[in-house]
Structures are given as C-alpha cells and as structure tokens.
N, C-alpha and C positions, 0 to 999 in steps of 0.2 A: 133668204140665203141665195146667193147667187153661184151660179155656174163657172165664173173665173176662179175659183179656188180649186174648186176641181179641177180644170186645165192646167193651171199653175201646176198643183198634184202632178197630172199627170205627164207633162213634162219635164219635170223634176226626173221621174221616175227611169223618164227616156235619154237622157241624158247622159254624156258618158262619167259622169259624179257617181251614178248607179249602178254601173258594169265596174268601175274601183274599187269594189267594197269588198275585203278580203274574202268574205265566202265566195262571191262570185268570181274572182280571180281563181281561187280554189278548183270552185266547181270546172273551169276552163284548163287547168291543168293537170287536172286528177290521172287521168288516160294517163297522158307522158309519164306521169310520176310514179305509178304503180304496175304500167300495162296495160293492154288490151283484158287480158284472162283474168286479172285483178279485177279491172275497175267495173267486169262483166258481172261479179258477182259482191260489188261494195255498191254504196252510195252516202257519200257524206252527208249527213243531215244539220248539222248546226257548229256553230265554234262558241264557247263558252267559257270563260275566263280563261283563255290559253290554250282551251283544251280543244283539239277536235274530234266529233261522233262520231259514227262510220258503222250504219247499216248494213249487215254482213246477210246474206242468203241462208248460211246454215253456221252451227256453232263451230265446225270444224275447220269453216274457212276465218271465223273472228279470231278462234286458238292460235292457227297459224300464223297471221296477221299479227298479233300481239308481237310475237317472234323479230317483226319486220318493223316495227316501229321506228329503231332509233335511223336503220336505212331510208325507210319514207320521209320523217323529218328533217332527215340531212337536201333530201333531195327537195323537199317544199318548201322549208324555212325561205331558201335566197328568194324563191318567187313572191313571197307576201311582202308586206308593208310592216308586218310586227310578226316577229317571228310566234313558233305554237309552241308552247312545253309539252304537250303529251298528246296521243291517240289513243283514243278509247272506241274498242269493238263492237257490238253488239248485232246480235239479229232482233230484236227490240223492235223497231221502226222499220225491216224490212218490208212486210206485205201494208202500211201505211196509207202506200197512193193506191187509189182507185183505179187508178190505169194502169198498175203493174197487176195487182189483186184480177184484173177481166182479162186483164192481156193471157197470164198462168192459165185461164179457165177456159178461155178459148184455144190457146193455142200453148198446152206445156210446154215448158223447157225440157229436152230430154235428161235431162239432169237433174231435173229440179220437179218439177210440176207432174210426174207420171201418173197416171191414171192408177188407182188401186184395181189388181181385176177385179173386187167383189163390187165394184162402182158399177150401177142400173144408173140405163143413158132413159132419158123418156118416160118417166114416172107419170101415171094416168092419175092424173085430178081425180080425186072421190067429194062431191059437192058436202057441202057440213048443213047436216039440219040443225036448227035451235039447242035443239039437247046433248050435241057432242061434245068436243073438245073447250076445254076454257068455260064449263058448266059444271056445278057442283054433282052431276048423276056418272056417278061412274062408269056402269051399263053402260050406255050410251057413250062415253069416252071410247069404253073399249070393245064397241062394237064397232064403232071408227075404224078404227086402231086395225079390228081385224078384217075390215073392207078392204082397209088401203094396202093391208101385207096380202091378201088373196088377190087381188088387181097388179101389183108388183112381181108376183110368179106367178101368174097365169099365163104369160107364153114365153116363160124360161124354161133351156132344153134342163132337163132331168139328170144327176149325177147318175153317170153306169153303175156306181158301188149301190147308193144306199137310196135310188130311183128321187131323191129331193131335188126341187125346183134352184136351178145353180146359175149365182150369174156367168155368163158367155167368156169373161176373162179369164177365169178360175177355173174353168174347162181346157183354155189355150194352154193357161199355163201350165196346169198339175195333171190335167185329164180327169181331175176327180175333181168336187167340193173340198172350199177350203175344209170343213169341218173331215171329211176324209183320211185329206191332206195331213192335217192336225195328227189324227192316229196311229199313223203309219210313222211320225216322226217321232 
C-alpha cells in the first residue's frame, strides 16, 4: 500500500470541495441564523434526508426551538445548496463530544453544569484487596463499601440538627443536611 492515496485523501479533504458540503456551510452559519444565546446552547449534529438534528442543552430549550423552526428554515434554506424540510430537537447527542462532557466538569456553565451541594470534591482512594468488589463474598464487598463511606465523612463538618457527617454545600445552602432539609419541607 502506498502512501500517495493517503495524501491524495488528505488533500482532497483540504480543499475547498470539503468546506461546500452543506453541513459545513451550515455549521458556518448557524450563529447568524439563530443567534449568539441560541447557537450557545444548540449544536447541529447531522442532516439526513432533508431533515436537520440539532443538539439542545436541555429539553426546555429543544421545546422552545421546535416553536422556531419554520423561522430558522426561512432563514437557512437560501444559504444551502438544497434546501432542508424540517428540524428536529433533541438533547440526545448533547454531552456526545469529549470536550464539551470535561470542559462542564472542569469548568460549569453557570447555567447548565452546577455543582449539586451534596457533591464531595476529593474522594480518598480506599486500595481493593482480592476479596472486594467484582467478587462473589459479599462481606467483603460490603466491607469496601463501608471503608469508603467512613473515609468520605471523615473530615465533613457535622449537621447542627441531627450532628451527621454533611457535605460542605448543603451546609451553604440549607445550613442543615439535605436529609434535615427534606423534613422541614
């Protein structure tokens, strides 16, 4: 096999034959066609017999969107090469790419990505002997089990109601444990 077919490939690829291709025309005018505050929380994923997909953030924004279709298509049809008969919503293929899925975990959207408070940052490794977890001895499973819950509240501050090990958000937010929390409501 030789290597010219790949270059050929690859040049092919780089060519402007490859930036014509209705999805990427698309993908190049999406912003303009929907907005800034739209296109923040869409991403088009494929075109398929006429139809376009469109990755929504949350269901609330795919519902609203639906709403707006016949307007999006007026406004994208003239930019393609064949125009699209429908849009179709979905939060389906939202968290998909790898880089939006560590980008949210790194760094929430305040909108989108918030930290639950009962989220523990820094979980301490408890090492697994032979006889734990993914072994037929139950014991053993769930003496795991109660290492790694005793090492997870071992240096969380304590609810003032009910003196229980509480994560630190759920103290910001309620002043008490959610489970407190729970009671009173």
């Amino acid at each position: 096999m030789s290597f010219k077919s790949i270059d050929r490939i690859l040049s092919a690829l780089e060519q402007e034959q490859w930036q014509n291709q209705p999805f990427q025309i698309l993908l190049k005018c999406w912003p303009e066609v929907v907005g800034k505050v739209v296109a923040a929380h869409t991403r088009p994923t494929s075109i398929q017999r006429d139809i376009l997909w469109v990755a929504t953030s949350s269901s609330s924004w795919a519902q609203n969107l639906v709403f707006e279709r016949p307007r999006i298509l007026q406004k994208l049809n003239p930019q393609l090469p064949s125009p699209l008969v429908d849009i179709r919503f979905s939060t389906a293929q939202w968290q998909s790419s790898k880089e939006n899925t560590l980008a949210n975990l790194n760094n929430p959207n305040p909108h989108l990505g918030r930290e639950h408070p009962s989220f523990i940052r820094d979980t301490p490794q408890i090492p697994k002997n032979p006889d734990s977890p993914g072994s037929n001895n139950p014991n053993a499973t769930f003496q795991h089990w109660a290492k790694v819950m005793q090492a997870r509240s071992q240096n969380l501050p304590l609810c003032p109601q009910c003196n229980c090990p509480t994560p630190a958000g759920e103290l910001q937010r309620w002043t008490i444990c959610s489970f407190c929390a729970a009671k009173h409501w």
